[in-house]
N, C-alpha and C positions, 0 to 999 in steps of 0.2 A: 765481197766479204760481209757478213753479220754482223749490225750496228746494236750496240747493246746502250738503250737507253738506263741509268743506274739514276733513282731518285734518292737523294741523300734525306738525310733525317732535316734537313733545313728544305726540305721540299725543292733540292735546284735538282735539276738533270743534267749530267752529265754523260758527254756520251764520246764510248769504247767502241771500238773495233775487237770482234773477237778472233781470238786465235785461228785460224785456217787449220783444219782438218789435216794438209801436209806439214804445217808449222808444228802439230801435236804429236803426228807419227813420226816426225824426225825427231823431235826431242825426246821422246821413249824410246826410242832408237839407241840415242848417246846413251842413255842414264842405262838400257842394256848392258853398250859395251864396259860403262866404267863397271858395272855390276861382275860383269864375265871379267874383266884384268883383273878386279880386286878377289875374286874367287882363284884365278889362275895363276898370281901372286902367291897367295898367303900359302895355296897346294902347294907348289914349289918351292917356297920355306920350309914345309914341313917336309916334303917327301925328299927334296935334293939337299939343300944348304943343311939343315938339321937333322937327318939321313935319319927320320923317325918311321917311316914306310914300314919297314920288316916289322918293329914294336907295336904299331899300330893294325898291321896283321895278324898278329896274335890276341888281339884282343876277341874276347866277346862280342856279338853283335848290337848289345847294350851299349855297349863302350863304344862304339862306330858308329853307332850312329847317333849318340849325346855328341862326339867332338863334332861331327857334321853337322849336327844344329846350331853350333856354339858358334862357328863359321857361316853360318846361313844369315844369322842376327842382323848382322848391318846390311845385307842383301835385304833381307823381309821388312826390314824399317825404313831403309835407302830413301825412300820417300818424303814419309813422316818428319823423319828428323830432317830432310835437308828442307822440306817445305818449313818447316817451324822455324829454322834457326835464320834462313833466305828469305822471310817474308814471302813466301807462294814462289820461290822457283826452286829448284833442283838445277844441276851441273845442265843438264840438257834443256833444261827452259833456260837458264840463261846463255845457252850459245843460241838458241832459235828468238832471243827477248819475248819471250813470254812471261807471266803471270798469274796468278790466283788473286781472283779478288773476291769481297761481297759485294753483291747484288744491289746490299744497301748503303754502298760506297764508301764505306768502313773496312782497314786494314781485317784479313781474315784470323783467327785465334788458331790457338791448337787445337778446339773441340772439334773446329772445323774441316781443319787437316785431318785429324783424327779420322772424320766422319767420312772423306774423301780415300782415305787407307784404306777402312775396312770394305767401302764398297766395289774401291778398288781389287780387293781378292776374290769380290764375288764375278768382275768381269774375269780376271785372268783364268780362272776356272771356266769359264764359254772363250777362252784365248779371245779376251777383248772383241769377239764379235759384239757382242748386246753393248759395252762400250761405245765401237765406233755408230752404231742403229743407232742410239742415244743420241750421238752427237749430230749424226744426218739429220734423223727428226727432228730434234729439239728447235723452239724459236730463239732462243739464245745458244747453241750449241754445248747446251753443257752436259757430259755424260750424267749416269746414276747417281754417283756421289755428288754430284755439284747439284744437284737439285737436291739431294736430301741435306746437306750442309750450306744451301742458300748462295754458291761461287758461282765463280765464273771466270774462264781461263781469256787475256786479253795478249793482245798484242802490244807491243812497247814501240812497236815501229812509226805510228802516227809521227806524221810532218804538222809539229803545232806551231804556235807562235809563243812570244813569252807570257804571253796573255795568258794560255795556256796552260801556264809550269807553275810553279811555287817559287820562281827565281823574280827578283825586283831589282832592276836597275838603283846602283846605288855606288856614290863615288867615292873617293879615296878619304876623301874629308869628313866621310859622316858619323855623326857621333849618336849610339846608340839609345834607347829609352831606358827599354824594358828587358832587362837580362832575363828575367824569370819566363822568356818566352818559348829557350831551349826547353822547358816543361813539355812542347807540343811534340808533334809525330812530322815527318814529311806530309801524310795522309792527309793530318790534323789541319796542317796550312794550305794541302792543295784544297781542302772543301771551303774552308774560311773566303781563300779568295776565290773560287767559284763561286761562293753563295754574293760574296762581296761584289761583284761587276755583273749577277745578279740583276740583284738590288736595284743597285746604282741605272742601270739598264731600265728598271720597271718604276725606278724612282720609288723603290718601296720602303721610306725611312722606316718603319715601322720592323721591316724585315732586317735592317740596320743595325737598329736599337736592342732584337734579339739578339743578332752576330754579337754585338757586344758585350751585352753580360755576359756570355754562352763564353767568350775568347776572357773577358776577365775573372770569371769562375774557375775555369779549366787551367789558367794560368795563372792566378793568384796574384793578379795583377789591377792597376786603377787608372782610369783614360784621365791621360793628363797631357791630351793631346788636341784638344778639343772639341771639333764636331766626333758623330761614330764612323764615318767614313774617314777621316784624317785620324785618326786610334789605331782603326782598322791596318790603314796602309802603311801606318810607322810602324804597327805589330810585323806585317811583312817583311818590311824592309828588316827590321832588329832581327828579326828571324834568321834571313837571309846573312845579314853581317855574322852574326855567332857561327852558324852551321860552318861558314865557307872557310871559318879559320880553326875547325875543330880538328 
């Protein structure tokens, strides 16, 4: 599989596994079929349960083909919206655990999805040939839209360690700092402490001392924890306590 090096804005690298070529045609797959039920549904309301078939027969061919558009909507968006609202997956990325990310290992926007839709119509018009060539060729595998929108589709399956995660061991007894830390993203705290062990790693206080303005700016918060490494870790930790009882 393709290891996708991602350099964050704090210059650490992190590094993804990209999504496998079968991992992406099965989940275009699924988001197919819920596509084709939720189109074979709502026909079915109209033409059985609400017996509109004959009335909708008489119509103009105006009129037939505005309600057919009006029913295509969430079909032709299907993506859009579920990548925007799911943070980069749709129904079928999350049965195959895949993702949308940036590149520059920041959570992706809607501009971004946006920009991933549109280029997505220009594959489906070549029936996703020049998509899957994209992904074959590509050195990150990312089809057309993920290179003009700066993503990249990841795997979620990686075997990490806690080291790894955003999660901080932390026991029954502990009492919080910084409440203003729920401010951050999951994203927000996994770079923090990638950049954080980092650091620590290069022994790069200086790189420290960044993290922590950068973590008391963004979270309008004041190291009252001591060094910026013990800030750092108690920001984790508070993190971790808020989120897990949200």
């Amino acid at each position: 599989m393709t290891q996708l090096s991602i350099n964050t804005t704090q210059n650490v690298n992190i590094n993804f596994t990209a999504a496998s070529l079968g991992e992406r045609i099965l989940a275009t797959i699924i988001d197919l079929l819920v596509q084709v039920a939720y189109l074979i549904i709502v026909f079915w309301l109209i033409f059985n349960v609400m017996g509109l078939g004959d009335a909708v027969n008489d119509w103009d061919r105006w009129s037939q083909a505005a309600i057919i558009i009006i029913f295509m909507i969430p079909v032709t968006f299907y993506t859009l919206f579920m990548e925007s609202v799911f943070e980069g997956q749709t129904l079928g990325k999350m049965a195959m655990k895949i993702k949308v990310v940036k590149i520059d290992g920041y959570q992706a926007s809607f501009g971004d999805y946006l920009i991933r839709w549109l280029f997505r119509l220009v594959e489906i018009w070549t029936t996703y040939v020049l998509g899957l060539i994209m992904i074959i060729v590509s050195s990150k595998s990312q089809r057309l839209g993920d290179m003009a929108a700066g993503t990249a589709l990841i795997t979620l399956k990686n075997n990490v360690s806690i080291n790894s995660t955003i999660l901080e061991e932390i026991d029954m007894a502990y009492v919080p700092v910084y409440p203003s830390v729920i401010k951050l993203s999951d994203n927000d705290v996994r770079i923090v402490k990638e950049t954080m062990l980092a650091a620590v790693k290069a022994r790069d206080y200086a790189m420290l001392s960044k993290l922590r303005n950068k973590v008391e700016t963004v979270a309008g918060i004041k190291n009252q924890s001591g060094n910026d490494h013990d800030f750092i870790r108690t920001v984790l930790k508070d993190y971790n306590f808020y989120t897990q009882r949200m």
